[in-house]
LUMKE-540434 format. One line per field, with one value per residue: residue in three letters; x, z, y of N, C-alpha, C in turn. Coordinates in steps of 0.2 Angstrom, whole numbers, plus 5000, padded with zeros to 4 digits. Each point is the difference from the previous one (the first is absolute). Example, Ala and Ser with C-alpha at 12.3 -4.5 7.8 and 13.67 -1.06 7.14 Angstrom:
BEGIN
code [ALA;SER]
n_X [5066;4998]
n_Z [5039;4996]
n_Y [4972;5005]
ca_X [4996;5004]
ca_Z [5000;5001]
ca_Y [5006;5006]
c_X [5004;4996]
c_Z [5000;5003]
c_Y [5006;5005]
END
This chain:
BEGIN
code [UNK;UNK;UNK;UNK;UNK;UNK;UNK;UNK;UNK;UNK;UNK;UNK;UNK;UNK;UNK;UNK;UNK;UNK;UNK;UNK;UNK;UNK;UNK;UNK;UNK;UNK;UNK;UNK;UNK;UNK;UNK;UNK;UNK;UNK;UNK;UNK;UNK;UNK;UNK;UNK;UNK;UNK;UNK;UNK;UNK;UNK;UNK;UNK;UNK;UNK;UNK;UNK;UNK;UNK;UNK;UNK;UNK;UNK;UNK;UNK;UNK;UNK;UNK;UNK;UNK;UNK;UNK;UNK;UNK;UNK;UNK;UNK;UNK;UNK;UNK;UNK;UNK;UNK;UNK;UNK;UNK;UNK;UNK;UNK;UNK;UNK;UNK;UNK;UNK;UNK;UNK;UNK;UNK;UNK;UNK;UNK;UNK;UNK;UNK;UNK;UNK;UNK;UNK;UNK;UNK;UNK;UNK;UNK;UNK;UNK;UNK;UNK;UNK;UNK;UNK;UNK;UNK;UNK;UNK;UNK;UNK;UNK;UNK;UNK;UNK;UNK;UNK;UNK;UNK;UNK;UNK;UNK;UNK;UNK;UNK;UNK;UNK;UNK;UNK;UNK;UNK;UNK;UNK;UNK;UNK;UNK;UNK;UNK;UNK;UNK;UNK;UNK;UNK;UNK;UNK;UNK;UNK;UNK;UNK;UNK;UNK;UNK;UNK;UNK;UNK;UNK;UNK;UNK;UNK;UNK;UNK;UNK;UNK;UNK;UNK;UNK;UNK;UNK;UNK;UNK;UNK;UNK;UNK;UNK;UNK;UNK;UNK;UNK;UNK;UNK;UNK;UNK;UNK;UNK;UNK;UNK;UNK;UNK;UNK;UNK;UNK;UNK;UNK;UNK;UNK;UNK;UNK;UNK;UNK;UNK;UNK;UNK;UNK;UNK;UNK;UNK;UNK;UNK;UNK;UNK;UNK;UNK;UNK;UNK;UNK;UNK;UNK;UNK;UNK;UNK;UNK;UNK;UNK;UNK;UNK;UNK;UNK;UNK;UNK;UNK;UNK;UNK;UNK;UNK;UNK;UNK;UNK;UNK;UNK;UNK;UNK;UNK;UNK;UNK;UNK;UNK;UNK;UNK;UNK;UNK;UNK;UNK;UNK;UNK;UNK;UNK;UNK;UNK;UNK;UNK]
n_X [4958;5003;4993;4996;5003;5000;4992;5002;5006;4994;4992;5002;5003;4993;5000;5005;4999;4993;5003;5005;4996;4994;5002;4998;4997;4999;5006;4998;4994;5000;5000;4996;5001;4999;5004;5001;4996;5001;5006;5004;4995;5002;4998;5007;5002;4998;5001;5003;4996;5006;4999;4995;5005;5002;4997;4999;5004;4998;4994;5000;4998;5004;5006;4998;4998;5004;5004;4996;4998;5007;5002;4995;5005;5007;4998;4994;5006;5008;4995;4998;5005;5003;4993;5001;5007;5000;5000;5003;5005;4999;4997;5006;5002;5000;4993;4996;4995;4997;5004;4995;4997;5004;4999;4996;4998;5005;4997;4996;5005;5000;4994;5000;4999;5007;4994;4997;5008;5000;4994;5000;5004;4998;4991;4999;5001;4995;4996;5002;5001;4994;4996;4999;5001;5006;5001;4996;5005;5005;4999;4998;5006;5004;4997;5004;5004;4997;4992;5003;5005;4996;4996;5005;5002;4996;5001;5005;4998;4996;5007;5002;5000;4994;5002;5003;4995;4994;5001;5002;4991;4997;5001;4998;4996;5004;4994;5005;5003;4995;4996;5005;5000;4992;4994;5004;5005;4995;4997;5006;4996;4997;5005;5005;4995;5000;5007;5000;4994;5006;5006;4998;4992;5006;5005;4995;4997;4992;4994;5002;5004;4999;4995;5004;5002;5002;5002;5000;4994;4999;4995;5003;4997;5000;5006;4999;4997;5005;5001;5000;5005;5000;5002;4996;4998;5004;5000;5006;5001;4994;5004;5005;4994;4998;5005;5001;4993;4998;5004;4997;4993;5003;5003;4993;4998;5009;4997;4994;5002;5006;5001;5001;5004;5002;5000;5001;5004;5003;5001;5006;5001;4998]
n_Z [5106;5000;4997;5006;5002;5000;5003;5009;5000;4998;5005;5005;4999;4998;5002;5004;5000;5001;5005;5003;4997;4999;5006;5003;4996;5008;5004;5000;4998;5005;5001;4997;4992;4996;5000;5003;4998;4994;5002;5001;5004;5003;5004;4997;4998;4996;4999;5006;5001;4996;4996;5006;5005;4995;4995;5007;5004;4994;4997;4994;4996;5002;5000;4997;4995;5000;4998;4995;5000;5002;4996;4997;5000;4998;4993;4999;5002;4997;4995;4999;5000;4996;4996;5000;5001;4999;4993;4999;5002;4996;4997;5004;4999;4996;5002;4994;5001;5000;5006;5002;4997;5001;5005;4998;4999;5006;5006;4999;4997;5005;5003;4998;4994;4995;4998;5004;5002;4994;4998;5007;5004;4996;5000;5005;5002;4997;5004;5007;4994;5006;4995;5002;5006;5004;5000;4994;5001;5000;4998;4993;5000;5001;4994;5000;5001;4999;4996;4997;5000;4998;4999;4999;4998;4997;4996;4995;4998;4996;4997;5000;5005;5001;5006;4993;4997;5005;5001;4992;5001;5004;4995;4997;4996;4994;4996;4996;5005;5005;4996;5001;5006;5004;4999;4994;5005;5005;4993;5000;5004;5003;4999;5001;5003;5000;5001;5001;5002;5002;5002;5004;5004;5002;5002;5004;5001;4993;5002;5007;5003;4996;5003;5008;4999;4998;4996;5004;5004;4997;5006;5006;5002;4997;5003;5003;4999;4998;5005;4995;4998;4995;5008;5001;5006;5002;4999;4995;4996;4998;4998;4996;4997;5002;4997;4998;4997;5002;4998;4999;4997;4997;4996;4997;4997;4998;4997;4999;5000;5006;4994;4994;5005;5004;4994;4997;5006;4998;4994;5001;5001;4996]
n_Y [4825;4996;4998;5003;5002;4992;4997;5005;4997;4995;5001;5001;4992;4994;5003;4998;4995;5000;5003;4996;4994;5004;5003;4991;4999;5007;5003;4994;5004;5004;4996;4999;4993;5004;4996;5001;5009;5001;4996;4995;4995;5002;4996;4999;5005;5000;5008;4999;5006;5005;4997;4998;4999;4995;4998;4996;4998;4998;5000;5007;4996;4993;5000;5005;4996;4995;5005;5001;4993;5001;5005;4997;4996;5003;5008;4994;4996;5003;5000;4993;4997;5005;4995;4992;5002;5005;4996;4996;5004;5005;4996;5001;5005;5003;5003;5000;5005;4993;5000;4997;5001;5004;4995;5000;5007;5001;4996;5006;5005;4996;5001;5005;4998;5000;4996;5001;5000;4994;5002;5003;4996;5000;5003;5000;4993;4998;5002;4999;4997;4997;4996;4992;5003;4998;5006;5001;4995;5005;5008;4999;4998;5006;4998;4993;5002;5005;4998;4994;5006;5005;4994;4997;5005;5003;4996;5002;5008;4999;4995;5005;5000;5004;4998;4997;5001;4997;4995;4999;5005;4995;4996;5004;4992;5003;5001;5002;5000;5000;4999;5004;5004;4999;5004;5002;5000;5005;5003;5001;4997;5005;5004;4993;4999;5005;5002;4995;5004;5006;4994;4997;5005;5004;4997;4997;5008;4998;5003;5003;4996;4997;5004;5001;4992;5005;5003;5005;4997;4998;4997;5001;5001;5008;4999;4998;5005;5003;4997;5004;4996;5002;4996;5005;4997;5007;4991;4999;5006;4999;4994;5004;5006;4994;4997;5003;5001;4994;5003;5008;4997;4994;5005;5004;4994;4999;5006;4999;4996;5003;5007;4995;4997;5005;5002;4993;5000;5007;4996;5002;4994;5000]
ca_X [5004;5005;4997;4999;5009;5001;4997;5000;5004;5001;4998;5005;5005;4998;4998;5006;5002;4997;5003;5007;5000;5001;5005;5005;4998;5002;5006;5000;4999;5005;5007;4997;5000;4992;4999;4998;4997;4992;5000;5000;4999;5006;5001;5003;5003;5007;5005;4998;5003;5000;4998;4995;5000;5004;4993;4994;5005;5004;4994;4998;4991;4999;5002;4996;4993;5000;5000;4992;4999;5004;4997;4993;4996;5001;4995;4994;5002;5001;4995;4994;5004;5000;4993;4998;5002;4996;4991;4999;5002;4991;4994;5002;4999;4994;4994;5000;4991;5001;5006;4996;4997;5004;5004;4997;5001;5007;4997;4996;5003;5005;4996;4997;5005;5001;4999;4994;5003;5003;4999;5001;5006;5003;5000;5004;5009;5001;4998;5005;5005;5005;4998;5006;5004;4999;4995;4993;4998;4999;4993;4996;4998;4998;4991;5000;5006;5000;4994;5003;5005;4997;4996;5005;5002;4994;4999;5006;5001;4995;4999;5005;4997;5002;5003;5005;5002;5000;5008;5004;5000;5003;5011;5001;5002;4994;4996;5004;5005;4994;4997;5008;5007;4999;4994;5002;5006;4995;4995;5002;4998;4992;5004;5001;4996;4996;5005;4999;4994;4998;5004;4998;4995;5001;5003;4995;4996;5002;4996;5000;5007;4998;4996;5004;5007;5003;5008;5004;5000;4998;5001;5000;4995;4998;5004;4996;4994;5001;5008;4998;5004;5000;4999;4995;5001;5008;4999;5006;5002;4994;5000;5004;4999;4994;5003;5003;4997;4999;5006;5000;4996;5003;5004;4996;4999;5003;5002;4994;4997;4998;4991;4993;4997;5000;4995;4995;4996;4996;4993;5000;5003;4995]
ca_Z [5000;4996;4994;4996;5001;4993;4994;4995;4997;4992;4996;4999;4998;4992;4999;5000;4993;4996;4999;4995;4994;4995;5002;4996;4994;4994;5000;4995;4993;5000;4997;4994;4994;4997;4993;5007;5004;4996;4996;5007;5008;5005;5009;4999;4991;4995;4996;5004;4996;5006;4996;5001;5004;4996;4995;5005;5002;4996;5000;5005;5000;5004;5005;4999;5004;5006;5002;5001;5007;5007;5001;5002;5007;5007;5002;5004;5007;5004;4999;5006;5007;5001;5001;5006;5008;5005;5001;5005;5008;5002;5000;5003;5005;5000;5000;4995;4997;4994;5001;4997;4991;4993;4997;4995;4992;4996;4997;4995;4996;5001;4995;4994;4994;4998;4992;5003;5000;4995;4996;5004;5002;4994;4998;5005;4997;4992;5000;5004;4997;5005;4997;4999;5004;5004;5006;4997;5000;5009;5001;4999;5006;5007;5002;5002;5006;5005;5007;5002;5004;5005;5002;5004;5004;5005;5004;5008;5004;5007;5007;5001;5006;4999;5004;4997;4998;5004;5002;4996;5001;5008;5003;4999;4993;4995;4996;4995;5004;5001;4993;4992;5004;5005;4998;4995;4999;5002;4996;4992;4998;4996;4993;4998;4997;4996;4996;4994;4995;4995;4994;4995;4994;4995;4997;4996;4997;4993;4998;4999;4996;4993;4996;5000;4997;4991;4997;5006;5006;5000;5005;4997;5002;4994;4994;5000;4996;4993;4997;4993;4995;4991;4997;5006;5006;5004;5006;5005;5002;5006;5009;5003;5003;5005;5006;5002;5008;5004;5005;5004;5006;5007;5006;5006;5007;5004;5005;5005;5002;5009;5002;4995;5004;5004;4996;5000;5005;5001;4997;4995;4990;4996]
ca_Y [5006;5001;5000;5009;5002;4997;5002;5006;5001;4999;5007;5006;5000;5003;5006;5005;4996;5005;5008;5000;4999;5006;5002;4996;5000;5004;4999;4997;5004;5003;4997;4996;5004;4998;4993;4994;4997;4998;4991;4993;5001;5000;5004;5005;5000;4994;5003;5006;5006;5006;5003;5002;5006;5006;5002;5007;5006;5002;5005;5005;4997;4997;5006;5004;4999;5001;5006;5003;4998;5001;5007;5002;4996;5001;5003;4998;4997;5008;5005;4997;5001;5005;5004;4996;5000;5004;5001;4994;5005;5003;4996;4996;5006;5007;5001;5008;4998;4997;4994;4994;5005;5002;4995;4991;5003;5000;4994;4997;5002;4993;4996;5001;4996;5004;5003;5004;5007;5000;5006;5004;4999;5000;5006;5004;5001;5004;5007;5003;4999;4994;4995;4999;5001;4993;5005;4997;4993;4998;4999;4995;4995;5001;5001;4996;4998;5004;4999;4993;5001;5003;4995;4997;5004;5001;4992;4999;5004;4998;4997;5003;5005;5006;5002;5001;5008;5007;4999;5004;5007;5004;5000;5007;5001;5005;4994;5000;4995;4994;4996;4995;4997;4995;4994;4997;4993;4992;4998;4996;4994;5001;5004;4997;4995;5003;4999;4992;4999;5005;4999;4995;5001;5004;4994;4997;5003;5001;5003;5007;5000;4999;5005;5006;5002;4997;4996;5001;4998;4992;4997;4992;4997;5001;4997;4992;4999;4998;4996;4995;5000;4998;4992;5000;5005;4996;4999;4999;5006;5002;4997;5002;5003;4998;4997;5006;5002;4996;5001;5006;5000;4999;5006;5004;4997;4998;5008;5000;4991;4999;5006;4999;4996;5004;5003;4998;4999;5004;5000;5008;4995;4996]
c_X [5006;5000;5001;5005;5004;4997;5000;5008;5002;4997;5005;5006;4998;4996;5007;5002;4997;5002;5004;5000;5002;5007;5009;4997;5002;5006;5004;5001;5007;5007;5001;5000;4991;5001;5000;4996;4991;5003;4999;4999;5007;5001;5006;5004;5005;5005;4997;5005;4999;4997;4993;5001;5007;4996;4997;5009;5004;4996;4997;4993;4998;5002;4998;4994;5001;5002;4996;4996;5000;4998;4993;4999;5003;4998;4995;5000;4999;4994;4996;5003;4997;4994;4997;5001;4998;4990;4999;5000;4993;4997;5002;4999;4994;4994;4997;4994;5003;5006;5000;4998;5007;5007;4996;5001;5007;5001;4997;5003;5006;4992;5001;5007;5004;5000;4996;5003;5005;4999;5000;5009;5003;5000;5005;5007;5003;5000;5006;5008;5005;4999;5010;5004;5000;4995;4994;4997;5001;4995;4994;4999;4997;4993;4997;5006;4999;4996;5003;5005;4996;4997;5005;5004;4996;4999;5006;5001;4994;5001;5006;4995;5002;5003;5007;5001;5000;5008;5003;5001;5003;5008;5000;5004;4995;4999;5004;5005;4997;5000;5005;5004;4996;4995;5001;5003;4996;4997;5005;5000;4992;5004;5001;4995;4995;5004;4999;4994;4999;5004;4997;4995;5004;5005;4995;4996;5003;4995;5002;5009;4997;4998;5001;5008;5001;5008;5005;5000;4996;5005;5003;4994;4995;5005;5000;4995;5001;5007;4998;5006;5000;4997;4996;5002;5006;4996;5005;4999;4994;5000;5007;4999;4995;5005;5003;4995;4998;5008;4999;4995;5003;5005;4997;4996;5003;5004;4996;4997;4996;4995;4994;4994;4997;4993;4994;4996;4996;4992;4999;5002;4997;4999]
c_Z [4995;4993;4997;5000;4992;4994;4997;5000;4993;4994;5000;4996;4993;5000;4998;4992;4993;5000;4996;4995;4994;5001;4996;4993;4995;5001;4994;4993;5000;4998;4995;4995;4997;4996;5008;5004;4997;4998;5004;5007;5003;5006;5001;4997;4999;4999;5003;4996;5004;4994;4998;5004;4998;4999;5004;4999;4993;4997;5003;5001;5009;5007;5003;5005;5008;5005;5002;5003;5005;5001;5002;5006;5007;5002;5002;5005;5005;5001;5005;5008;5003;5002;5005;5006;5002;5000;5006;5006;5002;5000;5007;5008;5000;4998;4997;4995;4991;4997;4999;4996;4997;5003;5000;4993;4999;4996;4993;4995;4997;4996;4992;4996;4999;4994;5002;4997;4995;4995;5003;4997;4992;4998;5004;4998;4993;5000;5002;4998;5003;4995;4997;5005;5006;5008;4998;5003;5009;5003;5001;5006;5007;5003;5003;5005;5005;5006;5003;5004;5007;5005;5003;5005;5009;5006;5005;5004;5007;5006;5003;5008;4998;5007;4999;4999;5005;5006;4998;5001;5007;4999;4995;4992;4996;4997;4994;5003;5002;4993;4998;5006;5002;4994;4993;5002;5003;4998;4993;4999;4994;4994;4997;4996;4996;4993;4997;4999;4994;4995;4997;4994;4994;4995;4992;4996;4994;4997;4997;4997;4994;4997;5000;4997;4992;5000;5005;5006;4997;5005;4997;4999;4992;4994;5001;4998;4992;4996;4993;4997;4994;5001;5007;5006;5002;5009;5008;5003;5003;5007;5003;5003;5004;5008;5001;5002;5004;5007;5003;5005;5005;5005;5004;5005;5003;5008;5003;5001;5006;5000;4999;5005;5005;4996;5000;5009;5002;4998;4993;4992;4997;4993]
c_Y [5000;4995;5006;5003;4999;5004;5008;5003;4996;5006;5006;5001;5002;5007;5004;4998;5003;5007;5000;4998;5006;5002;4999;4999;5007;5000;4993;5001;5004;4999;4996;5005;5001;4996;4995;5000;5000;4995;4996;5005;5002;5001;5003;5003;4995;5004;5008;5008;5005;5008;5004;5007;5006;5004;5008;5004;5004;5003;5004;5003;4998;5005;5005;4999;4999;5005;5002;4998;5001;5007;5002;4994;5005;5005;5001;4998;5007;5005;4997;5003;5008;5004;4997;4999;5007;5002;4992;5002;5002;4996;4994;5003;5002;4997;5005;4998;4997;4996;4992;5001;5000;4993;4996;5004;4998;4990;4997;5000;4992;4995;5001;4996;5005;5002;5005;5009;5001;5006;5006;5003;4998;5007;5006;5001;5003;5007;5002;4997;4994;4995;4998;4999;4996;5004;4998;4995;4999;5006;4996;4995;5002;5001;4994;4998;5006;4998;4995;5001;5002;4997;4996;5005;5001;4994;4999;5006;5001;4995;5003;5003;5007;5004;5000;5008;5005;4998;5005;5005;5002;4998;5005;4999;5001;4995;4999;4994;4996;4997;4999;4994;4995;4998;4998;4994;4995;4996;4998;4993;5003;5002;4995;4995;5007;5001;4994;5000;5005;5000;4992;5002;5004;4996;4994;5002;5001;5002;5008;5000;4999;5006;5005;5003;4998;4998;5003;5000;4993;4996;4989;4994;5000;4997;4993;4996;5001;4999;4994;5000;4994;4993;5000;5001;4995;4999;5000;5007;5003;4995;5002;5008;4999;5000;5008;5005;4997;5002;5005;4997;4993;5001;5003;4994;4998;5004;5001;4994;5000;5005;4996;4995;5003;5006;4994;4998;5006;5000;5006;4997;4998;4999]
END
């Protein structure tokens, strides 16, 4: 027994090891010039610089984008929250011809790719003058954060007893007081872990960021993909803005850490 013990705290250790690698590798870049770091090996810089992240904060190329970013992520976040916590209530509560039916449809719509809605949602937005706009981009997403919110949601409000409610009716509270005061505060563990899935996909996503945005909601993620300057790509300053988004999303896990667990036991994460 305690071979095994050994032997799987050496695997673990190296796995953990494999995580961090890139991690530190890129934060490294980051503080490094491009003549160090397409020249000699260095596990750590010889002539560390702060000048890569000048670079993000002093450009309004770099900045920006991050805005924009920020702006359609926390749109989609708030738009998902908004559709999904009370369609996940019915579907949780109530029984209604075609209910099973129209949630694996809300389902399906998380199968499909997102090039699939690429030329839809391109056309659309053009017509109705959104093309461009950081709402575009957080629409667009919500055809996939919404069912996924929903689907999670669902899974914690169901284990809620619905004697919960009918309690609430006989102490004589109306269902606007009941949902916000008792069964929302119960359930902000289910908000929260759906909160970090809807900001994660919409954070990473670069298909529809890309196609939907041109020169004034171009998202960070699109400006990383083309940082080419006179003597080639600035690697320091693409691993300085690596490491700057790498930071939002370890704030939202770090805010929902205790929900995410409690989300994967339900069975509703995946």
């Amino acid at each position: 027994m305690s071979n095994l013990r050994c032997y799987s705290f050496w695997v673990l250790l190296g796995y953990c090891a494999y995580l961090v690698l890139p991690l530190y590798w890129l934060l490294s870049m980051a503080f490094s010039h491009n003549a160090d770091i397409v020249g000699q090996f260095e596990v750590v810089p010889g002539s560390p610089t702060l000048e890569n992240f000048a670079e993000i904060f002093s450009n309004p190329v770099w900045y920006e984008a991050f805005g924009n970013s920020l702006s359609y992520v926390v749109l989609n976040t708030l738009i998902s929250l908004f559709v999904a916590i009370p369609a996940a209530y019915v579907f949780s509560r109530y029984r209604f011809l075609g209910d099973r039916q129209l949630f694996f449809w809300l389902l399906t719509n998380r199968m499909a790719p997102p090039a699939v809605f690429l030329l839809p949602f391109f056309q659309i937005y053009s017509a109705m003058g959104m093309f461009d706009t950081p709402l575009a981009v957080a629409l667009a997403h919500c055809l996939f954060t919404v069912p996924l919110s929903v689907w999670i949601l669902e899974g914690f409000f169901s284990a809620v007893p619905r004697e919960l409610d009918e309690m609430a009716r006989l102490d004589g509270h109306s269902f606007w007081h009941f949902f916000t005061r008792i069964f929302l505060p119960i359930n902000r563990g289910a908000i929260g872990v759906t909160l970090f899935f809807c900001f994660m996909f919409s954070w990473v996503e670069l298909l529809l960021a890309r196609t939907l945005s041109g020169s004034e909601a171009k998202p960070i993620v699109v400006v990383m993909t083309r940082t080419v300057s006179a003597s080639g790509l600035d690697w320091g300053v693409l691993a300085a803005a690596g490491v700057l988004t790498v930071l939002p999303g370890i704030l939202v896990v770090w805010f929902v850490r205790r929900h995410l667990v409690k989300g994967f036991a339900l069975g509703r994460v995946s």
